[in-house]
C-alpha positions in Angstrom: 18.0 -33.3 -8.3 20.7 -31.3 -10.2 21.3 -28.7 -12.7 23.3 -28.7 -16.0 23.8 -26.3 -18.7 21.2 -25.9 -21.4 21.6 -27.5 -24.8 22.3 -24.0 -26.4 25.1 -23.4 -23.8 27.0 -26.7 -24.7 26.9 -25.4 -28.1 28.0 -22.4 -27.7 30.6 -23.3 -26.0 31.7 -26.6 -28.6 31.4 -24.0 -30.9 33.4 -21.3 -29.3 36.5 -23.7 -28.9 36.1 -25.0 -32.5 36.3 -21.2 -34.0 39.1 -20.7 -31.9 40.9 -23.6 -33.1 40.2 -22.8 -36.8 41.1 -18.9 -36.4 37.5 -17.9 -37.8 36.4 -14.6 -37.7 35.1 -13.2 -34.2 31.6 -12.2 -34.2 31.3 -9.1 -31.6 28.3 -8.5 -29.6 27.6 -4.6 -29.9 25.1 -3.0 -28.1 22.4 -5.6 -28.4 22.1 -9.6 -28.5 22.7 -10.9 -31.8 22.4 -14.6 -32.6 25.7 -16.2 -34.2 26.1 -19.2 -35.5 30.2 -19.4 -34.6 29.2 -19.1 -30.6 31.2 -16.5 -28.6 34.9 -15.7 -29.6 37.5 -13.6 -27.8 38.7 -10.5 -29.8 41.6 -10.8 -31.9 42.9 -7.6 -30.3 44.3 -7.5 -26.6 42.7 -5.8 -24.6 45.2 -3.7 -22.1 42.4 -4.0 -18.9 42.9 -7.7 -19.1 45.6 -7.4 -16.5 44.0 -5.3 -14.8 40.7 -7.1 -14.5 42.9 -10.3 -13.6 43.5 -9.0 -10.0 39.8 -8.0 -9.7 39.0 -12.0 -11.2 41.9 -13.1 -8.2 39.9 -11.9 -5.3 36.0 -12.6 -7.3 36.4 -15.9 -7.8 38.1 -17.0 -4.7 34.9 -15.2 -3.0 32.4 -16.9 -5.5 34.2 -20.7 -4.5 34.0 -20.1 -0.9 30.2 -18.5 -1.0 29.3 -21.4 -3.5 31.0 -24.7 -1.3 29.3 -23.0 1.7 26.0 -23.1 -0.3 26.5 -26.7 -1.5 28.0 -27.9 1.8 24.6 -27.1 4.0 22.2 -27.5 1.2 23.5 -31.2 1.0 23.3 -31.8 5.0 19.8 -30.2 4.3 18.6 -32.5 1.3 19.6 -35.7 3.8 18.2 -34.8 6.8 15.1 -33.7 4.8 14.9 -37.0 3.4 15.4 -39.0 6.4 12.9 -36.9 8.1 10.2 -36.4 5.8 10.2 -40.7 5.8 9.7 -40.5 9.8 6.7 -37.9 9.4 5.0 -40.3 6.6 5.4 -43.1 8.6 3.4 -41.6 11.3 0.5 -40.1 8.9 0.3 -43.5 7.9 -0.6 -44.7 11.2 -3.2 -41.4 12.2 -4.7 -40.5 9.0 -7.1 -43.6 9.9 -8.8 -41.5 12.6 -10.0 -39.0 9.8 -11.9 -41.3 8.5 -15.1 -44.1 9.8 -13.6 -47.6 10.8 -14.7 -50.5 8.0 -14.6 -52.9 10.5 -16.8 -50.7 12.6 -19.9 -51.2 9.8 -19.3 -54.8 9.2 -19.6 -55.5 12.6 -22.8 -53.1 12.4 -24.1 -54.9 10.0 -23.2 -58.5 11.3 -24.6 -57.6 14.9 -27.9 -56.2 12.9 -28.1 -60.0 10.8 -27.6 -62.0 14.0 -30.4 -60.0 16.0 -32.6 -60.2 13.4 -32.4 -64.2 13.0 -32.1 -64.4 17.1 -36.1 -62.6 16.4 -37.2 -65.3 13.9 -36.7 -68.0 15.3 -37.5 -67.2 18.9 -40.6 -65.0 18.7 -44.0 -64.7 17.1 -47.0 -62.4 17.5 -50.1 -63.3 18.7 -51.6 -63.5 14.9 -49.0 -65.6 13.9 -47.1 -63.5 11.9 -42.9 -62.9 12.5 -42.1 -59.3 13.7 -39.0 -57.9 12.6 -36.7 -55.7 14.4 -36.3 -52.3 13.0 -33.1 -52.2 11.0 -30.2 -50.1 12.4 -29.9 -46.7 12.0 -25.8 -46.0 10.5 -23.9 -44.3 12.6 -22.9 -40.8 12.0 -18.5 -40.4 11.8 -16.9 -37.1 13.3 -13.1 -37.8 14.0 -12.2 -36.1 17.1 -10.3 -32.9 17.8 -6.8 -34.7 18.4 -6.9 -36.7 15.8 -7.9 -33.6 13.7 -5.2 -31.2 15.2 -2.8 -34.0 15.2 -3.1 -34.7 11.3 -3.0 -31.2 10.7 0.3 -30.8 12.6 1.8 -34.0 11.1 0.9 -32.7 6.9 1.8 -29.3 7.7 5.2 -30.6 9.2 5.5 -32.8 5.9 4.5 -30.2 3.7 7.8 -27.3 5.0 9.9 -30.7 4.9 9.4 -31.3 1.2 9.6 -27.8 0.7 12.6 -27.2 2.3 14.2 -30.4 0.6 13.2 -28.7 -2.8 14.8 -25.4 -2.2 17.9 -26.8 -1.1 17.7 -29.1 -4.4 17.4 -25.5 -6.4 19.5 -23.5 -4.5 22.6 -26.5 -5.3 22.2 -25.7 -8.9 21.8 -22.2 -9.0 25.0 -22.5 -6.7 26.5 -24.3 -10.2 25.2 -22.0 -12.6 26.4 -19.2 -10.5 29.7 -20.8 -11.0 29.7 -22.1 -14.3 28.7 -18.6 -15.7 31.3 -17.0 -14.1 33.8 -19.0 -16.1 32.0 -19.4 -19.5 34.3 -16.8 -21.0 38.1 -17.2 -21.5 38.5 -12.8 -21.5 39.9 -11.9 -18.0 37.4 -8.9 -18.6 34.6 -10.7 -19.5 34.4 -13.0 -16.9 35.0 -10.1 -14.1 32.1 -8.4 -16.0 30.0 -11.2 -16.0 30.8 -12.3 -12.3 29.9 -8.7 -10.9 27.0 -8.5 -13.1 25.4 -12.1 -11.7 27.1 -11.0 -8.0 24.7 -7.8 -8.0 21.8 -10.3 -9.0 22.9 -12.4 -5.7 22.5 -9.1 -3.8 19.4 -7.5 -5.2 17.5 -10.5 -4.7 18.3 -11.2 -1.6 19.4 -15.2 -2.2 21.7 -15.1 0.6 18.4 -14.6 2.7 16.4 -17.3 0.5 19.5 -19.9 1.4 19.0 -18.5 5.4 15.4 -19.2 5.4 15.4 -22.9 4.0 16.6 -24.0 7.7 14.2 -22.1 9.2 12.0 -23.9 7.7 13.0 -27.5 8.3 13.0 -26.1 12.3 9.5 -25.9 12.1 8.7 -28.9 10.6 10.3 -30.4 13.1 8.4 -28.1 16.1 5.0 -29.1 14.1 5.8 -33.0 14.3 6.6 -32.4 18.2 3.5 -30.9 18.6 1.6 -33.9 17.0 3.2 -36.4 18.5 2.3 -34.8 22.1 -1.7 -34.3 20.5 -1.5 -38.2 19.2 0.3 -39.9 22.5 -2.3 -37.6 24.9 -5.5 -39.8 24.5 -3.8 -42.8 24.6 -1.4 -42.5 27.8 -1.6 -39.1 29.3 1.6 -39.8 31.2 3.6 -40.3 28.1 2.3 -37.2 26.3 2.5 -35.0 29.6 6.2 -36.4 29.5 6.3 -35.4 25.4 5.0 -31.9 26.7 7.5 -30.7 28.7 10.4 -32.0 25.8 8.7 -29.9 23.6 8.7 -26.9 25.7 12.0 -27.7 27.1 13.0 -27.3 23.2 10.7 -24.6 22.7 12.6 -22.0 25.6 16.3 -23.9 24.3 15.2 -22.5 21.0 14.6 -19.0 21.9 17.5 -19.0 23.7 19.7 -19.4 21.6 18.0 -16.9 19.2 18.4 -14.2 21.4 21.6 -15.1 23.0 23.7 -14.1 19.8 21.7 -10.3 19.6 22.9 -9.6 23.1 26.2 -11.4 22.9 28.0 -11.6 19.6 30.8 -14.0 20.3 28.1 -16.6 21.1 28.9 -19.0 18.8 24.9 -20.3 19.2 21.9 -18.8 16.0 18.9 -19.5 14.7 17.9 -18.6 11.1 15.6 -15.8 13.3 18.2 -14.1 15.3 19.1 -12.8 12.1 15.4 -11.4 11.7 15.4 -10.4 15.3 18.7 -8.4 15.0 16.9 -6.6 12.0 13.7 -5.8 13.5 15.3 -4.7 16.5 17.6 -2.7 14.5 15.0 -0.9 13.0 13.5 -0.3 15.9 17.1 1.7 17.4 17.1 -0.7 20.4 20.4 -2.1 19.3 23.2 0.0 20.5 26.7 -0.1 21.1 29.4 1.9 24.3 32.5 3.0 22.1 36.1 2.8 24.3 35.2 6.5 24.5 31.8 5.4 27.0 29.8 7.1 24.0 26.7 4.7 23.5 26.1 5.0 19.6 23.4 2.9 17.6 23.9 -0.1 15.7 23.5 0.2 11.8 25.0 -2.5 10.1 24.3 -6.2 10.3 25.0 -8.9 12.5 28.0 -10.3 10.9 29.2 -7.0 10.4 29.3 -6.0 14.2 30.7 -9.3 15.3 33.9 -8.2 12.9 33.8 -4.9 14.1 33.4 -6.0 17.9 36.2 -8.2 17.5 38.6 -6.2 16.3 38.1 -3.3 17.8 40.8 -1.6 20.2 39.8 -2.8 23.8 41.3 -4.2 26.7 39.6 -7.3 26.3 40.8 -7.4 22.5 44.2 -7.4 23.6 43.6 -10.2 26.4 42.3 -12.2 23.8 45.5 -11.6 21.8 47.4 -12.8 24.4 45.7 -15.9 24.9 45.5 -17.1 21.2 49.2 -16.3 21.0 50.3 -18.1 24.4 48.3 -21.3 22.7 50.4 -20.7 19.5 53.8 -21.0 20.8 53.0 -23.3 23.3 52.2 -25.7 20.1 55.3 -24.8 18.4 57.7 -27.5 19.8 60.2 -28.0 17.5 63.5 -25.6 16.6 62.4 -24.6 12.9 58.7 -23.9 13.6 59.2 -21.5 16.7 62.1 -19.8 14.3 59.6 -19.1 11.5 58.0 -17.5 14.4 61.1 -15.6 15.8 61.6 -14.3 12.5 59.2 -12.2 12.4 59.1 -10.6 16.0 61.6 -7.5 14.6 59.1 -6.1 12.1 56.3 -6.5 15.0 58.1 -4.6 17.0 58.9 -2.0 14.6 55.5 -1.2 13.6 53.0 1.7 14.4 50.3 -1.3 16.1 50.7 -0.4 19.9 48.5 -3.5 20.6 51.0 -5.9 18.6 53.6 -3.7 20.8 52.0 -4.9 24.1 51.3 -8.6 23.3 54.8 -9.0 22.8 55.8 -7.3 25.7 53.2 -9.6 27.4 55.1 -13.0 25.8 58.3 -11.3 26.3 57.3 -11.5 30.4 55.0 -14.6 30.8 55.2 -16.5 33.7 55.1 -20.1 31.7 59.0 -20.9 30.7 56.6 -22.9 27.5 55.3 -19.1 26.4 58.5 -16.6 27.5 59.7 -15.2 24.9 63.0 -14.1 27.1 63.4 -17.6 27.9 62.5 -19.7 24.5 64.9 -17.2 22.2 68.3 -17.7 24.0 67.4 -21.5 23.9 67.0 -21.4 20.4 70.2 -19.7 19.8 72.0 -21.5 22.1 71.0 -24.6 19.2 73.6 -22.9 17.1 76.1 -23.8 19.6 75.6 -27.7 19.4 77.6 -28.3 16.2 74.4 -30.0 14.9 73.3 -27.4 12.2 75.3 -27.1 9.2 77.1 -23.4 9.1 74.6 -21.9 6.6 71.5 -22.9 8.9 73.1 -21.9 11.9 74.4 -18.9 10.8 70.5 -18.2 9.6 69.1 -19.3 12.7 71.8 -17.0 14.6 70.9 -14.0 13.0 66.9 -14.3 13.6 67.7 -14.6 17.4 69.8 -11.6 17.4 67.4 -9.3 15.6 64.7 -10.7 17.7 66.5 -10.3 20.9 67.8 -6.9 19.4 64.5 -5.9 18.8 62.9 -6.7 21.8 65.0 -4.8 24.1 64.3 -1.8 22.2 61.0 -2.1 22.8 60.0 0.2 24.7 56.8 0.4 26.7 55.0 2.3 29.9 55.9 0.7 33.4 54.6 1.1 36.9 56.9 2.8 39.1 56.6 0.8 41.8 57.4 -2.3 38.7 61.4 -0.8 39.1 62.1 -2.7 42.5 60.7 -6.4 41.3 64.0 -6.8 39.3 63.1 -10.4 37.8 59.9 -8.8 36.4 61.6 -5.8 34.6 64.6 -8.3 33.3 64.0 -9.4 29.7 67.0 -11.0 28.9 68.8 -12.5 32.1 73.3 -12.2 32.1 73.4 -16.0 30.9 72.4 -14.5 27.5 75.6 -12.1 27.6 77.4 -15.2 28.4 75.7 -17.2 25.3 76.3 -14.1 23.0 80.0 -13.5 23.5 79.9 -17.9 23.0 78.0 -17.0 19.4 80.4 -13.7 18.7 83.4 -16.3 18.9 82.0 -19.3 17.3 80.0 -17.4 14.0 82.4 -14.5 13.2 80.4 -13.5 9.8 77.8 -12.0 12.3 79.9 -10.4 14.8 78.2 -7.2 13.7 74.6 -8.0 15.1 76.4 -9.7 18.0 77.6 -6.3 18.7 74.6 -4.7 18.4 72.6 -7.2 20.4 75.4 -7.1 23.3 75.2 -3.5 23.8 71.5 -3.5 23.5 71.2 -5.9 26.2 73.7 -4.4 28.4 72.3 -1.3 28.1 69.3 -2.6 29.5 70.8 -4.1 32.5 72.5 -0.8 33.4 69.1 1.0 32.9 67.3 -1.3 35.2 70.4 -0.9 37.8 69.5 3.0 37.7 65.6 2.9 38.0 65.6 0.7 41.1 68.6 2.9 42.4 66.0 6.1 42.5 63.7 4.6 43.3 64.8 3.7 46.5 66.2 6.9 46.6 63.2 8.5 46.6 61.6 5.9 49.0 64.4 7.5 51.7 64.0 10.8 50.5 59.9 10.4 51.3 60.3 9.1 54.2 62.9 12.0 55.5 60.5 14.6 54.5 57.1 13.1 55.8 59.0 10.9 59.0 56.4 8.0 58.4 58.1 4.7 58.1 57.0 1.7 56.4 57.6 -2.2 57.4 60.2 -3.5 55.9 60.3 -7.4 54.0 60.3 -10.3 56.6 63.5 -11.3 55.3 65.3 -8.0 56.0 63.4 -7.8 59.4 64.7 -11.1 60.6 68.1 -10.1 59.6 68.3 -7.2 61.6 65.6 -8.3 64.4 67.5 -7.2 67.4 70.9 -6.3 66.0 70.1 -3.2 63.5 73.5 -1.6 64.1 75.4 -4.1 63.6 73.9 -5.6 61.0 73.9 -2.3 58.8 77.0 -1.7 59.3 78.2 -5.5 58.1 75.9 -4.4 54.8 78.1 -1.0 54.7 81.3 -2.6 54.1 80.1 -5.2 51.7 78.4 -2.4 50.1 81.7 -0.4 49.8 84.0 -3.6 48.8 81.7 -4.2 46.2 81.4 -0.3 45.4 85.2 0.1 45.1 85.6 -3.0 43.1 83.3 -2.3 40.5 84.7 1.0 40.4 88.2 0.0 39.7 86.8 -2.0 36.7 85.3 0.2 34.8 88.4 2.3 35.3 90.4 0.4 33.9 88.0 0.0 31.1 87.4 -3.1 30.7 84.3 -5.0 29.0 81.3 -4.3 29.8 79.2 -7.1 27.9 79.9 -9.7 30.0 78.1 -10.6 33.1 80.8 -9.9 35.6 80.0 -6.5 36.1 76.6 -6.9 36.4 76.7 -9.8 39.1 78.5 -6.7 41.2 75.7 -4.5 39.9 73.3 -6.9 41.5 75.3 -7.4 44.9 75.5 -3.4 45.3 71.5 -3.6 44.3 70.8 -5.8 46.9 72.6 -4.1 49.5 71.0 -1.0 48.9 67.9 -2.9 49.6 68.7 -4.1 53.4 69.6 -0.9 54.0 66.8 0.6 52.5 64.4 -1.5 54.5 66.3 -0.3 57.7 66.2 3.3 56.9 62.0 2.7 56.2 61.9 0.4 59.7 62.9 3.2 61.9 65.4 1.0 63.7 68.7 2.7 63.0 71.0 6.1 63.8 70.1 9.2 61.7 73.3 9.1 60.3 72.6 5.6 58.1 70.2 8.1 56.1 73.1 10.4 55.0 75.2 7.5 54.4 72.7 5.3 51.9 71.7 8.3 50.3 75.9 9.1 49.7 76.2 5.2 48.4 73.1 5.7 46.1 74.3 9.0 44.9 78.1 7.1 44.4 76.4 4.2 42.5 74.5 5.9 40.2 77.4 7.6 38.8 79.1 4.7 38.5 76.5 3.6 36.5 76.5 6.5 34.3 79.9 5.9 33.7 80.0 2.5 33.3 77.1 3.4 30.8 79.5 6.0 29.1 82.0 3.2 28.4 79.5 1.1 26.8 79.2 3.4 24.8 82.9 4.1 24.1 83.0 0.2 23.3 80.4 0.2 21.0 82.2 3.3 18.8 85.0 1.3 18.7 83.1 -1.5 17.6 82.1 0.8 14.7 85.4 2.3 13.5 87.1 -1.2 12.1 83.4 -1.9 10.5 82.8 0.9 8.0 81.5 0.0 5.2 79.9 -2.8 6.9 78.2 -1.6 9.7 76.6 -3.4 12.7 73.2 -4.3 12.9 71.0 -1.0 13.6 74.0 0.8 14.5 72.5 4.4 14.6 69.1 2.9 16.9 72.0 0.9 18.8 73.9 3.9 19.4 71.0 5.8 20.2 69.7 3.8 22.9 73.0 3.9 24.6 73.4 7.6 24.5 69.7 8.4 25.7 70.4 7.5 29.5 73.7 9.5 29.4 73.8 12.0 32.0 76.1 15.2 32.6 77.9 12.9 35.6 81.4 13.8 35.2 83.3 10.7 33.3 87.0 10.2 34.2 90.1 11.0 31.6 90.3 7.9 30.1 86.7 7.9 28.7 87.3 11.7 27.6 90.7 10.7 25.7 88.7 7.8 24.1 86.1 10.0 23.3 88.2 12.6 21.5 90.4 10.4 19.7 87.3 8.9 18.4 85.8 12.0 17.5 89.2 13.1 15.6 89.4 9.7 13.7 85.2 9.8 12.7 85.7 13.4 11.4 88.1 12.6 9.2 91.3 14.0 10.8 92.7 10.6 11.6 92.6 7.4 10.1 90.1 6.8 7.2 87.0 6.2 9.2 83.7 7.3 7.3 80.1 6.8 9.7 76.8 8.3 8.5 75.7 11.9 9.6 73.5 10.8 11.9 76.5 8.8 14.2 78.6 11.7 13.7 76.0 14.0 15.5 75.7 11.3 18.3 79.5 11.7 19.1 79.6 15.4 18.6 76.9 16.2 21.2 78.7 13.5 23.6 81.6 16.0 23.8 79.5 18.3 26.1 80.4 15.6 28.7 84.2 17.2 28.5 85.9 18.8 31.3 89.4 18.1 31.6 90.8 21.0 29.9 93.0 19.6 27.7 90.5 17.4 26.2 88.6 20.2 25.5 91.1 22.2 23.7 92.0 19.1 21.6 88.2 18.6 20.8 88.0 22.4 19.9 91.0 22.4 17.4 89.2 19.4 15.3 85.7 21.2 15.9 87.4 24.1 14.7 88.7 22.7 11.5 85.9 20.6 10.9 83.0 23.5 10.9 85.5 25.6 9.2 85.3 22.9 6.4 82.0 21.1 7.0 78.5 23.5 7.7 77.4 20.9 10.4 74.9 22.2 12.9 76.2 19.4 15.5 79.4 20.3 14.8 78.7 24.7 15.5 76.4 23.4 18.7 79.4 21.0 20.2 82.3 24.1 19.3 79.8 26.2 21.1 79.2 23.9 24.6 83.1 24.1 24.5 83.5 27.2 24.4 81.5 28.0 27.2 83.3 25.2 29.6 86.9 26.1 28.3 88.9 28.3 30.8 89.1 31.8 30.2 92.5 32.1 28.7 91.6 29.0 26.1 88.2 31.2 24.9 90.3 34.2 23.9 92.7 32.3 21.7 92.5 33.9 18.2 90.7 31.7 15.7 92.7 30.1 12.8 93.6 32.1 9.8 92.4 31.4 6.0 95.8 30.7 5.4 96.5 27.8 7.8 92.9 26.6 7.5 94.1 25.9 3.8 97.2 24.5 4.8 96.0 21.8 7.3 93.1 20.8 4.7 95.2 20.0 2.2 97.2 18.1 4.6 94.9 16.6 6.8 91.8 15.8 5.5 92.9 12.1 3.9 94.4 11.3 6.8 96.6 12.6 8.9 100.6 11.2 8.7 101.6 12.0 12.1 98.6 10.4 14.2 97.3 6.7 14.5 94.1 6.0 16.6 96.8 5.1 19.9 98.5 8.6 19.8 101.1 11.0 17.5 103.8 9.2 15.8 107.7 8.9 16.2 108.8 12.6 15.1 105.3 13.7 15.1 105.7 17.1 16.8 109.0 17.7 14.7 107.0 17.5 11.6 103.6 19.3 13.2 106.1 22.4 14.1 107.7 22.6 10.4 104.1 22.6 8.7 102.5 25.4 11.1 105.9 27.1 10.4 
């Protein structure tokens, strides 16, 4: 059975299109229904909500479709099974109806056994007069069918009866599915049609279809529980075995059935309902026995429907939220096997990781460290980049593909996240990125040098990190041995440090000593002579010094060793953690000069990058090279040398660096361009650095008078474009000659 529109609506509308065609007149509708014989027309007017009401129409009828297919889609799985089963349950009336009722063949045979007894009386007997005496005729035996067969037929038509029914509903819930549809576009007015679709949605909702289109499957369910209950009253007077068997499958259904209506009221992610636990949810609702523990432990009660808590259950902010998140994403990129899909994915890891969503924050930090090499995010990225590498890809796709990688891998060491203390000694756990991506970005910074910039940025990002790592597993051994000096309570060490030393503890720390020292003093001379530090050479002797530190560690906490061994590995921990701080500072220095050359064109994130480099700088003393560096840098970014230009922000990064100065002529140098530059430039940075200095400048250097207006004049005008007698290496040939005649 189906719907179409009425006779006056196809006119309307045949008509409608014809006026438009032929320009007629519109006929306006004001304030009450008016009959027309031109149909409906548009007005000749625009109307300036039309655009507006278009995104209202955008988000209606894509709701409408979706609420209408759903509709359609079960009332059409309803309307067959209805059919197939309402067939079934006539069949078997068919076959029981005959018990309401007195046999035929019953009375004939009556009737026939009443003939035969009667002639069986003539011709055997007479009485004594001679006369023939006739049996009495039967008396007709009463018909009362029995209870079974009454209960049974009962069951069997009522079952019939909710089939039919339900099979007619769904036929006029299909077409008021279409009507809802069609009227919703019978109007070509954005307006009109957004009017008209709220005013029939508020019809949907006031009368409660969505409940009438619930209740037509709850009513084929018991149509079918009334046909199981017949069939167990018909089978029981035939075979009692059979219908004892039929029993128990309809109470086995019976307690399946409430089952799964109560399991989704108690547990919402159960994907199991019934047409009642929607009615059960209510009543209990009403009731207040539904209620709800908030991640606060507040118990609060439960006012909105069930679909409504299932979305708010599942998206709220729990522990178990975020597991789930981890899960559905781990099944995601284990799926995405080939290079471009897992890049779309890549691509948008930098603006996760950027947001406010702390949960988002922790799922990635989660991928970043999962155990399956399928899911790790530290592990699939450098593969991907390192496709870039193959010659494969043509230079605009690998160049594309390079840059997601390096803002991903950029991105994700920033993030930064809450860690377990006792987290800083498992090294492999802490590592995001392991020194083989160094290796494979300094491959990418030769090979694509139109992203050098990001390589930059990514290197000393991921550097940085190593060094940080380094530095937490350094105190925390150091407080380790400083614990166990103070409380004398030692620990066991590992099994492999104690089957190192088993027996030979002396000697044995001692052989880790001097490999700790070699190692110590070469690293040392490295970064002295300043060379790079994003590659993975230094970090390999990072490691070995790490790991040496460890055995010894383990000795100190065995108690097998001289008292002197704490002294020592406390010295050595001391000793390597300002080597890291100053193989940190140059990392730093590299980065600057990364930036000078690139003005105008920064590198990637080059404030955040700086940023995250300077945060773990300490007041450890740095040696003269790094404070020459810095300086010179410092003089060339103010504007005093060369024709560097770097945002504000950099700037104050480098000015509050100087504080690290103590090598007294470094310090007068940086005070003479501070001194300039605040003269010329109101920078707070600028008046807090000349200040630092100040107090860390020997005595005679703080008493030097101050500049006068005259030679402040003079060396703006002279200097601040560039200074003639200075390059970024040191003065020029004939510089002094020339400084002299200018002051003069």
């Amino acid at each position: 059975m189906s719907t179409s529109p009425t006779g006056i609506e196809v006119y309307t509308v045949t008509k409608t299109r014809a006026a438009m065609t032929r320009g007629m007149k519109n006929v306006r509708l004001t304030g009450q229904f008016k009959g027309s014989s031109h149909g409906y027309q548009p007005s000749r007017y625009d109307d300036p909500s039309a655009a507006l009401w278009s995104t209202y129409l955008t988000k209606a009828e894509q709701c409408d479709k979706n609420l209408a297919e759903n509709w359609k889609g079960d009332m059409d799985a309803i309307l067959i099974f209805a059919g197939l089963f309402s067939a079934v349950v006539t069949t078997f009336i068919i076959e029981s109806y005959q018990d309401l009722k007195p046999d035929s063949n019953a009375s004939t045979i009556n009737l026939l056994t009443q003939i035969s007894q009667q002639l069986s009386v003539m011709s055997n007997l007479t009485n004594a007069v001679g006369t023939l005496s006739l049996p009495p005729p039967m008396t007709p035996i009463s018909f009362t069918p029995t209870k079974s067969a009454t209960a049974c037929n009962t069951l069997w038509f009522l079952s019939l009866a909710f089939s039919l029914a339900c099979a007619l509903t769904a036929t006029l819930v299909e077409g008021w599915a279409r009507y809802y549809v069609y009227a919703t576009h019978s109007r070509p007015a954005p307006q009109d049609r957004a009017r008209i679709s709220s005013y029939l949605y508020r019809g949907v909702k006031k009368y409660k279809m969505t409940a009438v289109v619930q209740i037509i499957p709850f009513l084929l369910h018991i149509s079918l529980f009334l046909f199981f209950a017949g069939l167990v009253l018909f089978i029981l007077p035939v075979n009692a075995m059979i219908g004892y068997l039929m029993l128990g499958i309809l109470m086995l259904c019976c307690l399946l059935y409430t089952l799964i209506t109560a399991l989704p009221i108690f547990h919402l992610d159960c994907p199991y309902w019934t047409p009642i636990s929607s009615i059960c949810w209510h009543v209990l609702k009403r009731l207040h026995l539904l209620r709800h523990r908030d991640i606060n432990g507040n118990d609060t009660d439960i006012q909105c429907s069930m679909v409504e808590a299932r979305a708010i259950l599942s998206t709220e902010i729990t522990a178990k939220r975020d597991i789930r998140d981890a899960d559905a994403m781990c099944w995601t990129i284990s799926g995405l096997r080939e290079d471009c899909e897992f890049e779309s994915f890549v691509q948008v890891i930098p603006g996760v990781v950027s947001g406010f969503d702390y949960s988002a924050k922790l799922l990635m930090h989660n991928l970043l460290h999962h155990h399956d090499i399928a899911i790790k995010l530290g592990y699939r990225i450098p593969r991907l980049l390192m496709t870039c590498t193959t010659g494969f890809l043509t230079p605009l796709v690998c160049e594309k593909r390079a840059l997601t990688c390096l803002k991903a891998i950029w991105s994700l060491t920033m993030l930064s996240m809450p860690t377990d203390k006792a987290a800083f000694l498992d090294f492999r756990k802490q590592l995001r990125f392991d020194k083989d991506t160094l290796h494979l970005l300094n491959v990418i910074k030769k090979e694509i040098p139109t992203i050098r910039d990001y390589v930059s940025s990514a290197l000393t990002v991921v550097s940085r990190s190593f060094m940080d790592n380094h530095i937490d597993r350094s105190r925390a051994l150091e407080q380790k041995v400083l614990s166990m000096i103070e409380t004398g309570h030692c620990q066991t060490p590992q099994r492999s440090v104690t089957v190192l030393s088993e027996g030979k503890p002396r000697k044995f720390s001692q052989e880790v000593l001097d490999r700790l020292k070699r190692t110590t003093e070469t690293l040392g001379n490295y970064i002295s002579e300043g060379r790079s530090m994003t590659i993975p050479l230094p970090y390999v002797m990072m490691e070995a010094i790490t790991n040496c530190h460890f055995r010894l560690v383990s000795i100190v906490l065995s108690g097998s060793h001289q008292q002197d061994l704490n002294e020592e590995v406390l010295q050595s921990l001391g000793n390597f953690q300002i080597l890291l701080s100053q193989a940190g500072f140059c990392l730093l220095l590299d980065y600057v000069a990364e930036l000078l050359p690139s003005v105008g064109s920064l590198p990637h994130e080059a404030f955040n990058t700086l940023r995250r480099t300077f945060f773990r700088i300490d007041t450890t003393p740095v040696n003269h090279r790094s404070q020459e560096l810095l300086v010179t840098y410092v003089e060339e970014v103010l504007g005093f040398s060369g024709s560097a230009e770097l945002p504000q922000n950099i700037i104050d990064i480098l000015l509050a660096l100087t504080r690290v100065l103590d090598d007294p002529i470094c310090i007068a140098k940086a005070k003479k361009v501070l001194d300039h530059y605040v003269i010329l430039n109101s920078n707070e940075a600028a008046v807090n650095a000349l200040a630092e200095l100040n107090e860390s400048s020997p005595l005679h250097a703080r008493d030097s008078p101050p500049l006068d207006l005259l030679r402040s004049h003079i060396y703006s005008d002279t200097k601040i474009g560039g200074d003639p007698t200075r390059s970024r290496f040191g003065p020029l040939p004939g510089a002094n000659a020339r400084v002299s005649a200018l002051q003069a």
